[in-house]
Structures are given as C-alpha cells and as structure tokens.
C-alpha positions in Angstrom: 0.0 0.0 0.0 3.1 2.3 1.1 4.6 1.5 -2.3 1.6 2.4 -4.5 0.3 5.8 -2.3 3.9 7.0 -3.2 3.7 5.8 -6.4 0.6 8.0 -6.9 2.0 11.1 -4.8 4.9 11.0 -7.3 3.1 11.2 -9.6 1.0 14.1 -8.6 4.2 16.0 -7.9 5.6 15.3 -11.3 2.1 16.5 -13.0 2.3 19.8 -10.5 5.3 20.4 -11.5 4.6 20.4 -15.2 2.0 22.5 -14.7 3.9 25.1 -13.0 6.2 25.1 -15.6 3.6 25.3 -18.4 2.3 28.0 -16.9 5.7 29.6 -16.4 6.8 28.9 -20.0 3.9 31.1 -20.9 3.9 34.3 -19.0 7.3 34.3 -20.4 6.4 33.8 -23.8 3.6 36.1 -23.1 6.1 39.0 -21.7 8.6 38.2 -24.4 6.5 38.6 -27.5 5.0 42.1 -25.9 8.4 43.6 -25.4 9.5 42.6 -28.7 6.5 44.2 -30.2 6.9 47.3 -28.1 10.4 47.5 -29.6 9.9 47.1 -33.2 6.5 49.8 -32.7 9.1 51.9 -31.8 11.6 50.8 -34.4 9.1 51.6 -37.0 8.4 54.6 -36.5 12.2 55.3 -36.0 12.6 53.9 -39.7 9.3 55.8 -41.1 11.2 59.5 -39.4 14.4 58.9 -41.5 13.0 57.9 -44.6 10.8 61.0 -44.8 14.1 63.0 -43.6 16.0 61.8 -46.9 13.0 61.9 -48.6 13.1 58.1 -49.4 10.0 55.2 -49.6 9.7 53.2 -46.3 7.5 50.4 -46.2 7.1 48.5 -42.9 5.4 45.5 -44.0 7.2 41.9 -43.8 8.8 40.7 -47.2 10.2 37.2 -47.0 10.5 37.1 -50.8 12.6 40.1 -50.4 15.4 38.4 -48.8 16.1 35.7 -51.6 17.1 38.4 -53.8 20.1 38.9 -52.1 21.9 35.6 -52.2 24.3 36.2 -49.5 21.2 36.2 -47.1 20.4 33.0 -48.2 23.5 31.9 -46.8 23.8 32.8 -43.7 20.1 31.6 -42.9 21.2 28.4 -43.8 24.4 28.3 -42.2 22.7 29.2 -38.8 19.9 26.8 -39.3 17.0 29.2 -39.8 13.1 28.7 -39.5 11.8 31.7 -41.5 13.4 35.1 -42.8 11.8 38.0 -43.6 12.7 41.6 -44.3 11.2 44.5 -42.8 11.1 48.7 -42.3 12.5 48.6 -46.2 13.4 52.0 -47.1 14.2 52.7 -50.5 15.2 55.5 -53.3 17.8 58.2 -54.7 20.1 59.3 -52.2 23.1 61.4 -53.7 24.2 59.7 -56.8 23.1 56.6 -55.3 20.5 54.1 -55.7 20.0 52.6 -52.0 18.4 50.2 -50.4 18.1 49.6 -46.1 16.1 47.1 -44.5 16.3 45.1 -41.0 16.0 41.3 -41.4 15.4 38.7 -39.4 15.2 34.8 -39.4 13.7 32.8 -36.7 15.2 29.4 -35.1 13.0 26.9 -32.9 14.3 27.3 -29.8 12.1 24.3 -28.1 13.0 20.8 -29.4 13.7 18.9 -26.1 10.7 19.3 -24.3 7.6 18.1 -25.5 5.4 19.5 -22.7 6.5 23.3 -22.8 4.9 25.1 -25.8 7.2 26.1 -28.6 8.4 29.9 -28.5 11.3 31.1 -32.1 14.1 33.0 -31.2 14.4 36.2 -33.5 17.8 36.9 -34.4 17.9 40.6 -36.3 20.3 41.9 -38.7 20.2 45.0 -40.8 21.3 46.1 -44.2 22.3 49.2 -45.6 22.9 48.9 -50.0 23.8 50.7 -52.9 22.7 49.0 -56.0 25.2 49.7 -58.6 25.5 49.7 -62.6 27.1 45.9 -62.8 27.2 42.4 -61.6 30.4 41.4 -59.5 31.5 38.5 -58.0 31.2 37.6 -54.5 33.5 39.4 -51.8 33.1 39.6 -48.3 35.0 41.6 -46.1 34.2 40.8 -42.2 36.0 40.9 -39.0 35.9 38.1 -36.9 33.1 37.7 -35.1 29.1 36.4 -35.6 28.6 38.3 -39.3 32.0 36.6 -40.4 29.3 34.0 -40.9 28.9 35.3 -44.3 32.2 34.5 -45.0 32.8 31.3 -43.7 29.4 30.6 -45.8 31.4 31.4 -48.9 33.6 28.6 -48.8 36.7 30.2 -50.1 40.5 30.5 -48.2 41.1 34.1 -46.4 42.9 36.4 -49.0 46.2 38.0 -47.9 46.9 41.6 -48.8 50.5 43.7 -48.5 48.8 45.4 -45.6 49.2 43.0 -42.6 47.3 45.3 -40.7 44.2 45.2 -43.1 44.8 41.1 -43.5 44.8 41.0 -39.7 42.0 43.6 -39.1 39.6 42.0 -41.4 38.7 38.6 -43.1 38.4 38.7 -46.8 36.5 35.9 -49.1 35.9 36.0 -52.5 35.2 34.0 -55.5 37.1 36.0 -57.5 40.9 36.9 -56.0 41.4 39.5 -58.8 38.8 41.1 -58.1 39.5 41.5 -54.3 42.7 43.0 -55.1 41.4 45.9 -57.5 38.5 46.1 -54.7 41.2 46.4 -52.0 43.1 48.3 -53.7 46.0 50.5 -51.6 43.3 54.2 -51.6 40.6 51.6 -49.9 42.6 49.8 -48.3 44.2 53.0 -45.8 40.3 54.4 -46.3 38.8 51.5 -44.3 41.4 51.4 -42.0 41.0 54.7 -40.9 37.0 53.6 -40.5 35.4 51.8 -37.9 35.2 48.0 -38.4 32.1 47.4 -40.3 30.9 44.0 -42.6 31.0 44.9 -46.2 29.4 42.6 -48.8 29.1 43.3 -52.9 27.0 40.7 -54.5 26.4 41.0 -58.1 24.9 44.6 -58.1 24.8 45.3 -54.5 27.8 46.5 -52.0 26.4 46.3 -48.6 27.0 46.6 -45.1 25.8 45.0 -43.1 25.1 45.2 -39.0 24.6 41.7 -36.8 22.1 43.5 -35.0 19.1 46.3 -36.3 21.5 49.5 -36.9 21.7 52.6 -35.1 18.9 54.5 -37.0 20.9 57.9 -35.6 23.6 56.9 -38.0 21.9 56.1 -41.0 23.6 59.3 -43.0 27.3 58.1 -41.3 26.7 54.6 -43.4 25.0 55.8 -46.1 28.3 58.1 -46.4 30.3 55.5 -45.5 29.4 53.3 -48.1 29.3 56.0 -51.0 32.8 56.8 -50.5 33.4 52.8 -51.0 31.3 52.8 -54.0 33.8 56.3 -55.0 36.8 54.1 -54.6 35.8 51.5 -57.1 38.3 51.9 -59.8 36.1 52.6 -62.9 37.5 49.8 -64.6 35.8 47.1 -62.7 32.4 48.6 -63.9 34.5 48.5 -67.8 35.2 44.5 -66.8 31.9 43.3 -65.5 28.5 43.1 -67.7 26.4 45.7 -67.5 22.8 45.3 -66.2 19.6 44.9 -68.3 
C-alpha cells in the first residue's frame, strides 16, 4: 500500500510540476513577445522618421520574398539553421548619386525541441542592411571581421585572402570567389580608407555593396553609413564597372 500511495503522490508532484512550468513557459512567452513588439513599434516609427528626412520610400510590411534576392542572405540563414526570414522597415530611393536600399532582417530558429510538454516559442535573431545598387554584376566578396557576421564568409567557402597590408589582412577577413577582383576592390586608396574607418561588414554581390550590421543598426547613424558606403562605391576603380556586364 506504502509502495503504490507514493507511487501515486509522485506522480501528482511530477504532474504539478509540469503545470507550474507550463504555466511559467507562458507568462514568459507572453512577456517576451510584448516587449518585442513594443520594440519594433518603436523601431518603425524610427525607420518611417528617417525615410521622410532623406525623402526616401519606407515600407514597414514583412517581405520574405525580399530576402532571396540577395543571395548572401540566403547563406547565412542556412548556415545558422533558420526557420523563416523576412525583411522588414525597407526604405528605398535616390540618395546622392546613389541608388539605396536599407532594410532590418530577421530569421527565426526553434528554440524548443527537447521538451515536448513546454509550448514552442522562435528566437528572433535581427540583422540589418544598408545597399547601394550599382550599374554591374560582381562577384562575391566579403570583407568581415571576426566575429558572428563573419558567418557570411565562412558561408562562402573560399580561403582568407592576404593583402601587403598585414594590418588590413589582420583587421579584417576577406573571401571571394574572384581573388582579382578583391585585389582591384582592395586596392591601396581603400585599403588605408577602411582602415582609418570603424570595423564594419561589407558585402558586394552582383549589383549590391552592402554593409551590413549583426544586430538592427543605429537608426541615428543612418547618414554616417550611407556616407560610408558611398565613399566605398567612389573608390571602385572605374574599370571594374568597364570589366563586369552591365545590367539589363
């Protein structure tokens, strides 16, 4: 009888106990998914401010199509094992000489798949990207520090390239599927340009050069990147654009 009451109360502790953490999974859930919203209400409207300050098009609507046109996208998702990806608060238009694109993007990962009696919540990982679309199609470069967007690069699959400038080869991992075309990109003016620049992720990709933030970017410093990358796109040597078709 002794064996089979505690048999029974054991059980009843076990089924408490799943309850209370059922119910604990979900207020945080519950808390999680309001803050998050909270965050990107105000993120939105952050977005919507600086497009109407540059006088570009914002549109805040999720675009998961939008994302496959950038290939390099596609690759990191996979290589972190994404759910879903989506972009979002896209702004878009003339700026300058420019033709530029910005837009946060996210991709979400299960982050439940040992226990079968919790619910099942994502995790949201954000990144953001800032883009001028240019005149040609290049091929793939990525220059990344160390770190979580490196991703990118390791996604590539190509060895790290090694430049005269130890400094540059040390402060920065470069990839691409084309070597020539990572020296003329690195060449010696860009080269002592970026180093006098904070570290940033830069990423050109048929027509786009990019960079690109492993979190959603300071909105305050939208016009630093966007002049950032415009003096990159300046230090293009011209005849890259001569070398590599032209688009349609």
């Amino acid at each position: 009888m002794k064996d089979a009451a505690g048999e029974v109360i054991g059980r009843i502790v076990i089924a408490i106990f799943g309850v209370i953490v059922l119910m604990f999974s979900f207020i945080v859930l519950v808390i999680m998914n309001a803050a998050r919203e909270a965050q990107q209400t105000r993120r939105r409207e952050a977005m919507a401010a600086k497009a109407q300050e540059l006088k570009l098009t914002y549109k805040a609507e999720k675009h998961a199509s939008f994302a496959h046109e950038y290939g390099f996208l596609d690759k990191l998702w996979s290589s972190q094992g994404g759910d879903k990806q989506s972009c979002i608060n896209i702004i878009t238009g003339e700026h300058g000489s420019n033709s530029v694109t910005l837009f946060d993007y996210y991709y979400t990962t299960d982050a439940n798949t040992v226990w079968w009696w919790a619910p099942s919540w994502e995790t949201h990982c954000y990144l953001s990207f800032i883009i001028v679309n240019m005149s040609s199609n290049f091929p793939e470069l990525t220059i990344a520090k160390e770190g979580f967007f490196s991703k990118i690069a390791q996604a590539i699959g190509f060895d790290d390239i090694d430049f005269e400038s130890h400094e540059f080869s040390k402060r920065y991992k470069v990839k691409s599927s084309d070597k020539k075309f990572a020296y003329d990109f690195c060449n010696a003016r860009m080269i002592d340009y970026l180093l006098d620049q904070p570290i940033m992720a830069i990423e050109v990709e048929k027509h786009s050069l990019a960079l690109g933030f492993d979190d959603q970017h300071d909105v305050h410093r939208t016009n630093f990147h966007l002049s950032h990358l415009a003096k990159i796109r300046s230090l293009m040597p011209n005849y890259l654009f001569d070398a590599q078709p032209a688009l349609d």
